[in-house]
Each structure stands twice: as C-alpha cells, then as structure tokens.
C-alpha positions, 0 to 999 in steps of 0.5 A, spaced: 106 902 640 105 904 633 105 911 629 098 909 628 096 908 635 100 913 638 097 918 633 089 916 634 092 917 642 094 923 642 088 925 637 084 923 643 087 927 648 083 934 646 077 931 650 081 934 657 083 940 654 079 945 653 083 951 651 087 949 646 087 946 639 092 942 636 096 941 629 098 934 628 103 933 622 104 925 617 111 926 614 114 922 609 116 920 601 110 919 597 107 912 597 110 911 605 103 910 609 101 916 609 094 916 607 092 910 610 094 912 616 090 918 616 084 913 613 085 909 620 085 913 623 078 916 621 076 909 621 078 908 629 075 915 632 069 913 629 069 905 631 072 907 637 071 914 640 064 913 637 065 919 632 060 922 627 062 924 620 061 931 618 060 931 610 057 938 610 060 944 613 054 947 614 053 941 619 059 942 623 060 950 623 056 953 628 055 961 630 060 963 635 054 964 640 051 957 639 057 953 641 056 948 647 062 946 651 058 940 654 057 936 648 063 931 648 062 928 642 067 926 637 066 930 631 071 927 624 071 932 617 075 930 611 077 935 607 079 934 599 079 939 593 071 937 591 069 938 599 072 944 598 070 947 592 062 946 595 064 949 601 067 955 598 061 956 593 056 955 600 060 960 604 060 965 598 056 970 602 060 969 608 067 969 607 070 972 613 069 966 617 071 970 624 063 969 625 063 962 625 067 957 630 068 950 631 064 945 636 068 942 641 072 935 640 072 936 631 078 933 628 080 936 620 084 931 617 086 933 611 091 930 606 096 932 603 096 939 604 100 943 600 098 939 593 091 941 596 093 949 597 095 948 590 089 946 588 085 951 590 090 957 588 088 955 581 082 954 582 081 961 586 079 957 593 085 959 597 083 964 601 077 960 603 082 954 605 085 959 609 080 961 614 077 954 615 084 951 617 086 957 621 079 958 624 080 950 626 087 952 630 083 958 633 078 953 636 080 951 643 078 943 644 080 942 636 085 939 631 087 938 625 090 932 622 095 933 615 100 930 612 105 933 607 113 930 605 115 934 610 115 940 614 116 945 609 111 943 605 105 946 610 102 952 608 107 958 611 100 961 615 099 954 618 106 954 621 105 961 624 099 960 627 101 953 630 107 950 630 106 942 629 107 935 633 110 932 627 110 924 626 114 922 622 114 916 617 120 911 615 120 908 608 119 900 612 112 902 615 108 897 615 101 898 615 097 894 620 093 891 614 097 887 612 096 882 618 090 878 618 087 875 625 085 867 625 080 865 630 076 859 629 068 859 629 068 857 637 072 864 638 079 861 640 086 864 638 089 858 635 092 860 629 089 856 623 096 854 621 094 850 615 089 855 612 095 861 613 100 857 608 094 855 603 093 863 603 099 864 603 101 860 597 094 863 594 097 871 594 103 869 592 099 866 586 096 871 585 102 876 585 105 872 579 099 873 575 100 880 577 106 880 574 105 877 568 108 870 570 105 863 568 102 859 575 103 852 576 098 846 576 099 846 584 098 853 585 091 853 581 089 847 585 092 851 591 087 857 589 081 853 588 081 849 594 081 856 597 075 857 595 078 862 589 072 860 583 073 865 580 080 863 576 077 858 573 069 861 572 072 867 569 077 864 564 071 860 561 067 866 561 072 870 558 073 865 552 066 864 550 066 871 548 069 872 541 076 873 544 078 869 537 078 875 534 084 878 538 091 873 537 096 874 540 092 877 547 091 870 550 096 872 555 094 879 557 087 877 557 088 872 562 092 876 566 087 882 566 082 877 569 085 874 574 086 882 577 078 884 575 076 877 578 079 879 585 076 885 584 069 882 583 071 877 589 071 883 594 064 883 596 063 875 596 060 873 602 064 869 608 071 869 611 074 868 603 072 873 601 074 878 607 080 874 607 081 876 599 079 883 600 086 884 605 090 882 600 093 887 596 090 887 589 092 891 583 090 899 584 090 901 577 092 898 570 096 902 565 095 899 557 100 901 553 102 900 546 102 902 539 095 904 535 089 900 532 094 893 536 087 891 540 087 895 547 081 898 546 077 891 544 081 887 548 078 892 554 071 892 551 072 884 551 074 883 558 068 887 560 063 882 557 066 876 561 064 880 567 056 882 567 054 882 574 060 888 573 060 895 571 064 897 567 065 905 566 067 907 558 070 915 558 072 917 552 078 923 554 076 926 549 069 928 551 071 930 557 073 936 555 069 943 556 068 951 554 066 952 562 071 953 567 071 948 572 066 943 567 072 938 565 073 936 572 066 935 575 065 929 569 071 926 571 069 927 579 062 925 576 065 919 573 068 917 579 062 918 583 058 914 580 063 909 580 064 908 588 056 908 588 056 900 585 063 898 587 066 893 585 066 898 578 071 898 573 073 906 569 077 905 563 080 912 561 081 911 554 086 916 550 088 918 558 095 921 556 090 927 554 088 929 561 094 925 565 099 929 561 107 930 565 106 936 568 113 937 566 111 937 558 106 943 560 111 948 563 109 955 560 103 952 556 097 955 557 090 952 554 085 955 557 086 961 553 084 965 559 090 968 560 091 967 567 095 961 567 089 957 569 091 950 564 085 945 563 091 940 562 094 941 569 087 941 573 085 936 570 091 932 572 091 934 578 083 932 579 085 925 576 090 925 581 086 926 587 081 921 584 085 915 584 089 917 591 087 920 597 083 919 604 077 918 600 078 910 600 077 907 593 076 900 595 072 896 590 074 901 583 079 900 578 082 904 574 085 902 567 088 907 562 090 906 555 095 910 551 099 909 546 104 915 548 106 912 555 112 917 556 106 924 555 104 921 562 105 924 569 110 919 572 107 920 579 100 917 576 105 911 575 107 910 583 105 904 587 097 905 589 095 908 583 096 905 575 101 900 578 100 896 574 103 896 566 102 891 560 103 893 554 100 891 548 104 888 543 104 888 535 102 881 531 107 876 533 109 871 527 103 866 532 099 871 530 099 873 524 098 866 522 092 865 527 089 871 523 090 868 516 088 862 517 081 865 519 081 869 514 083 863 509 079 857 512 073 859 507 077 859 502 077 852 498 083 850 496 088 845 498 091 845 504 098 846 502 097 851 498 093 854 504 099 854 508 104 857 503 099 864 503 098 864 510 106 863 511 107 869 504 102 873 509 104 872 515 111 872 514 110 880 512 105 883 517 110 880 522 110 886 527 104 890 524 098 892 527 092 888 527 088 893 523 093 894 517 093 885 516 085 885 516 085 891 511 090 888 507 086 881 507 080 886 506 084 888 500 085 881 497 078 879 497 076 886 493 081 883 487 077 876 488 069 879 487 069 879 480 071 872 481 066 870 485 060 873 483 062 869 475 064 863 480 057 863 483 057 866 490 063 861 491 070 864 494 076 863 489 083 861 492 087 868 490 093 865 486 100 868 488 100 873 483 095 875 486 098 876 493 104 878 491 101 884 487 097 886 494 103 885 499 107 889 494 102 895 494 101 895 501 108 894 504 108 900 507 102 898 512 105 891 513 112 894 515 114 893 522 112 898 527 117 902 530 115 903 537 121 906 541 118 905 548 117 897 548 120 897 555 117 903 558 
C-alpha cells in the first residue's frame, strides 16, 4: 500500500470513531511530495468519499448546540494564509471560538504548517489560527491533516494538545502522476505499446527543450505524429511577430515557446491532450540578465505568438502600497484573476523587488511601522504561497525577470517553482552584425564598403547591450541629417571618419558588459 493510500485510509477511519479526533503528520525535505499528497488527498475524499468542499468557514463552524451526529458526510476544508486572513476578519467579533464547533467527519488539511504560523505571526493572525486548528483537535469524529519538515516544525500548542500519527516521506517518492494508464476504446487493459514509446520519446523531447538543448529531425517528427501541432504552429506564429528586431534571442525564443505552447496544449480536447497534461511541464521560468539586453521585449514578443492566451504583465514596482497588507492583496488579486482563465501566463517584471533573499533582509525594517512588520519579507512570503501550496496552479505560469539574480530568495528557485532559468546574454559578434546590417541596408553604398562599417561596428559593440549599439547607430544617423536634408531625403553612406569619430565618443557605451553572474 502507498503513503498516499495508507493515508486517505487512515483519514476515513474517523467515520467509526465518534469521540476522538486525529492529528495526522507529512514529513519530509522540501520538494519531497508533500504538497501533492495532501493535494490527492483532497481530490480522493471528494471523488471517493463523496466529500463536499467547504470554501468558507461560516459554512463549516456550526454553534456547539446545532452539531448533528447523524450527518456522515465527509466535509474537506483547506486552509492557506488568504483563507485565514478572510476568516480572521469575519470572526473578528467572535474570537473566542469555545462557542462554535466542528461537525462530524470534517477534515482540515493544512499545508506546510509552520510557514503558515509564521505568516500569521506577521501578519496578527496567530491567535485565530490557534483556536481554529485546537478547536478541530477538540471535535471528536474530526482531524487535521498537515505536513511540515519535521516533528519540530509543528506549532508547540498542537503537539500538546495531540501528539500526531507521522507519515514520513523519503527523497525517492514517486507520485502516482507520474504513471499513465492506457486502455483501448473498447475498455481493454492491453497496454498501447507503441503509443507508450512515441510518447515516451516525445517527453524526452520536450524535456531537451526544457534544457535548452537542440531536437533532432526524428524527435520532431516523433512529436507530430503524436499530435504535438503546437511545436511547429507556434514557431511560425512566433516569427511572424517582429521577432527581427530581437538578434541573437532565436534560441531563447524557441525554447520559450515550446514551454508555453505545452502550457496552451493542456485543455486541448481528446486523449493528447490529457496525455500531455500528465506530464510534467515547466512550473516557473527565471529570465535573467543584464540591462536593456531584450528580457522584457522578448517576453511581450512571445506574448503576441499566443493570442488565444492571457498574458498577465505586473510591474513589481507598482505593487507596492502605503496600506498594511495592500501589497499582497494585488499580488493575490494577480494570481486570481490568473487561475480564473487558465492556461494564463503572469510575467513579474523587476521581480528581485518583492522576491528578495530573506537572508539580505535580516535587521531591515521598511515598512516604517516600527514593528518588525517588513513589506519585502511579506511580500516574499505571499509570492511564496502563490507559486506552492495545496491550491493547484495548473494551467498558470509564472515567468520572473531580473537582472540581479543573486538578490533572489534561493527557495523560489527549487523544483516546483521558477525551475527553469535562462539567461538572457549580451550581443553576440552574429548579433551585432544582424543589428548593423538592418540599420545600414538602406543606406546606398557599396557592398563591400558596407560590410567593412558593419565589421567596424560590430567588432566594437561585441558584448554590449542592444540598447547601447541602436543608441550609438541613432548617433551616426544625427551626424548625417545635415547631409540628407542637402542631399534630398536621400540617406548618405557615413564615411569612416565619420564612424570613427562616433565609436570614439561612445566607446564607454559599447564596452563589453561585466556581468559577474553569467553562471548563476
């Protein structure tokens, strides 16, 4: 018997036992299995138990005089930080919860409980939190499900009110989505052997691409015989969207899309498309870089490749606010409006603003409240519970862009978050050309004299911005206007004192980026 089975049966013991509750415990490192368990969890008490979701907890908190032992019904509640900041202020008036109880068979399940308390410590929630989760120990026929690193990590007022019954979880814990069942149209077992290989090759296809890696001919051929029309549709969309302005991104931009268009393929209908929404796909994308290399616009340009998607711009900046509490309810309110249309992309621009190391905020204090209440630590900790957490954020993604990747809290880099992380790289040599050749094809001249500027140039703004090689080319054109506008509107070939003497004042611009964390 799996953990996962062995748990959803000891959970559905509480039927035949009327005057106790039960603490169940999910122990494990980070990234172990323990959020999907408890996320399976939910899923089989209500597909299998025919278990009602509770969402408010005014549907589920009934006076102690009302509560009715004959109702066997299965009643799941998942509480996370938003849930309990709402519940907080709608029992406001009635804090002492020794008034209230739980019905019969109602299962908490609350993930990651001590990062939960500590949220609500900051945020003045604690004491409610407190009263919920002992009231819940105190129901008999009820139980709480949580899941924490360890033992230690339980809130020392649970562990004296309930010891708990630990399930621990080891490292190599396999999750039983990573099987799929076959079965043919006529309800047979047999296994689709042929269909399981294709597939098989067409993951690790996209697993390369995940990796930044080249596919082969075969491989892509593999993938459209099964059905994967997005590898090609989305590339010819892609390119058709004015992706000449951005050299030397091509690859970054295939890459990109090929981990949104598996996005876009998860509500597909038919069995490919159930099929592809099994497999594990990219949960977050970090782009990384320099400034003014192309992060942004390479983003905005992708997001026109995919109109039937919505794309959720946020400027960290803007996030910001005077009010206690504001600066996560946008971010929440990002979020939400996120899963309301799925498949969704929120790009989070300048994120090291609000996703800073929570090591670099130890000691700071910039809410100016006085407290210890840090607007930066909260907002870390509500990015946090967004990208992880029993919620399911199928169908989101979540792209990031820095260019301070090392400000960046290390656990929003963990599997299961912003996995995947790409950096964005200063003009190649290939590049610098592309842009130049642009610039100077509509320019009259000839062709080998072209090709000597374009080297000139090209040779100097090797390892600068984009931004710096277009402002120096804006330069070169201002010194020829008093030529064109004598020449007739007719775009005269600078000469190479003319170029020199440009490269010469701007050479600061066109130096080569020192960018010390190319291999973050």
């Amino acid at each position: 018997m799996s953990l996962l089975d062995k748990l959803c049966s000891d959970v559905c013991r509480i039927v035949n036992e009327d005057h106790v509750s039960f603490f169940f415990l999910l122990t494990g490192q980070r990234g172990c299995g323990k959020s999907f368990v408890l996320r399976s969890l939910f899923t089989n008490l209500i597909n299998a138990c025919a278990a009602s979701e509770v969402t408010t907890l005014s549907d589920i908190l009934v006076s102690s005089n009302s509560v009715s032992p004959e109702d066997n019904r299965f009643r799941v509640c998942k509480i996370d930080y938003n849930s309990l900041l709402l519940w907080s202020r709608q029992f406001k008036a009635d804090s002492d919860m020794k008034f209230f109880s739980f019905p019969h068979l109602t299962v908490l399940i609350v993930d990651d409980v001590h990062a939960l308390c500590e949220l609500c410590l900051l945020n003045e929630a604690s004491h409610f939190m407190e009263k919920l989760l002992l009231r819940v120990l105190h129901c008999p026929g009820c139980a709480l499900v949580a899941s924490a690193l360890s033992e230690s990590g339980v809130p020392p007022y649970l562990l004296q009110c309930r010891r708990p019954i630990l399930y621990p979880i080891s490292s190599n814990f396999h999750s039983p989505g990573g099987f799929f069942p076959f079965v043919d149209n006529e309800g047979s077992d047999r296994p689709f052997r042929q269909t399981l290989i294709s597939l098989g090759m067409a993951k690790l296809a996209l697993q390369k691409y995940k990796d930044g890696a080249s596919v082969t001919a075969d491989e892509r051929s593999v993938m459209m015989q099964q059905k994967f029309k997005w590898l090609s549709g989305s590339l010819e969309n892609l390119t058709a969207v004015q992706v000449e302005t951005l050299y030397g991104l091509s690859h970054i931009q295939e890459r990109l899309s090929i981990m949104i268009s598996s996005l876009a393929f998860f509500k597909e209908p038919g069995s490919c498309g159930r099929l592809l929404g099994s497999l594990p796909t990219t949960t977050g994308i970090l782009l990384f870089g320099p400034s003014g290399c192309g992060k942004s616009a390479l983003v905005r340009r992708i997001a026109g490749a995919f109109p039937s998607m919505v794309f959720h711009f946020v400027e960290c900046t803007k996030l910001f606010s005077k009010f206690l509490g504001e600066s996560e309810e946008k971010l929440r309110e990002v979020y939400r409006k996120a899963r309301l249309r799925t498949p969704s992309v929120v790009v989070l621009d300048n994120m090291d603003i609000i996703a800073q190391s929570r090591g670099a905020m130890q000691g700071s204090d910039t809410s100016g409240g006085g407290n210890g209440v840090d607007v930066n630590r909260r907002m870390l900790a509500c990015l946090l519970c967004e990208l992880d957490g029993v919620t399911s954020n199928s169908g989101v993604l979540t792209i990031g862009i820095t260019n301070a990747p090392h400000v960046i809290d290390k656990a929003l880099l963990r599997r299961g978050r912003l996995e995947s992380v790409i950096m964005v790289p200063p003009l190649t040599l290939q590049a610098a050309q592309d842009i130049c050749r642009c610039f100077f094809e509509n320019f009259k001249a000839d062709p080998a004299e072209r090709n000597d500027c374009i080297e000139v140039i090209a040779k100097a703004s090797e390892g600068c911005s984009p931004v710096s090689l277009r402002f120096v080319l804006r330069k070169i054109l201002e010194t020829l206007l008093p030529q064109i506008s004598e020449s007739g509107n007719h775009l005269v070939f600078p000469t190479q004192m003319t170029l020199r003497h440009t490269l010469f004042e701007n050479a600061s611009l066109l130096a080569p980026i020192d960018y010390p964390f190319s291999q973050f």
